[in-house]
C-alpha atoms as one frame of an Amber mdcrd trajectory, in Angstrom:
protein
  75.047-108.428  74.324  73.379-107.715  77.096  69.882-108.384  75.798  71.089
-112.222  75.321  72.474-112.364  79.233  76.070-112.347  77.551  76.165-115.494
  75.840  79.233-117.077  74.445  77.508-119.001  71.790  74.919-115.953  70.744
  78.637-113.674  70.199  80.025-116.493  68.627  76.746-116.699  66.384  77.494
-113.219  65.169  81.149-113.226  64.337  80.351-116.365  62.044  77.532-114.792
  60.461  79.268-111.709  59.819  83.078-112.715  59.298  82.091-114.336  54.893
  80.757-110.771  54.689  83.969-109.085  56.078  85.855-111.269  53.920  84.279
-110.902  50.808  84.291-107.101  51.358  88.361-107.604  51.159  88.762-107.253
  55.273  91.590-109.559  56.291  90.973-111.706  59.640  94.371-110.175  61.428
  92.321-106.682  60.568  89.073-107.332  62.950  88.371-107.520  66.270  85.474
-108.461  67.829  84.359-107.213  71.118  81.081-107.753  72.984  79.553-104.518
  74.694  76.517-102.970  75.402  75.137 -99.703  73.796  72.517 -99.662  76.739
  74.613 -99.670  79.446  78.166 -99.120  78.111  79.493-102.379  79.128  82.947
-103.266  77.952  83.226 -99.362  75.627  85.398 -97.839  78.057  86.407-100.044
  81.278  86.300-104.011  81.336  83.484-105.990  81.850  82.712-107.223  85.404
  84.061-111.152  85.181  80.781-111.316  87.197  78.608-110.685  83.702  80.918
-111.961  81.197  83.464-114.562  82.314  84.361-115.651  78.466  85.977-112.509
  77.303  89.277-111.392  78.631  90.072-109.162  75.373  90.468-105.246  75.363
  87.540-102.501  75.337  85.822-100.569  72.510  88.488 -97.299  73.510  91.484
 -99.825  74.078  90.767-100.894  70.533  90.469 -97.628  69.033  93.415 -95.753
  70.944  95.878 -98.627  69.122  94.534 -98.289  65.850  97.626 -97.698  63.597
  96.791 -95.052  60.845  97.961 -95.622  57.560  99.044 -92.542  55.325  97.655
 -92.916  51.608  99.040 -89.892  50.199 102.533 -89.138  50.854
C-alpha cells in the first residue's frame, strides 16, 4: 500500500479483483478480511496506522486479526 501513497480506490481495486477468486475457491465473504499494510515498512502488521497516512481505514491490524482467529477442530 504504501507504494500507491495509500489509496482508497487502488485497495478497493484489489479486494474486487481478488474477492470472484476467493469465492470461487469456496471462501465465504463473513470469512475474509482485508487489511492494507506495508511489508516495507510494517505499517498497519502490528500497531495502527498513523490517521496521518491512511485516514480511510479504521479496521484492526495484521496481529489483531490473527490473535482472534477461532480454530476449528477437524478431528475429534
Amino acid at each position: 500500500m504504501d507504494e500507491c501513497k495509500w489509496a482508497k480506490a487502488r485497495f478497493d481495486e484489489i479486494v474486487a479483483g481478488l474477492t470472484p477468486f476467493l469465492k470461487a475457491t469456496g471462501y465465504k465473504d463473513e470469512n475474509i478480511v482485508w487489511i492494507p499494510m506495508s511489508g516495507m515498512t510494517g505499517e498497519n502488521l502490528k500497531e495502527k496506522i498513523d490517521p496521518k497516512i491512511c485516514s480511510w481505514y479504521k479496521g484492526p491490524t495484521f496481529i489483531e486479526v490473527i490473535n482472534d482467529i477461532k480454530l476449528v477442530e477437524r478431528f475429534p
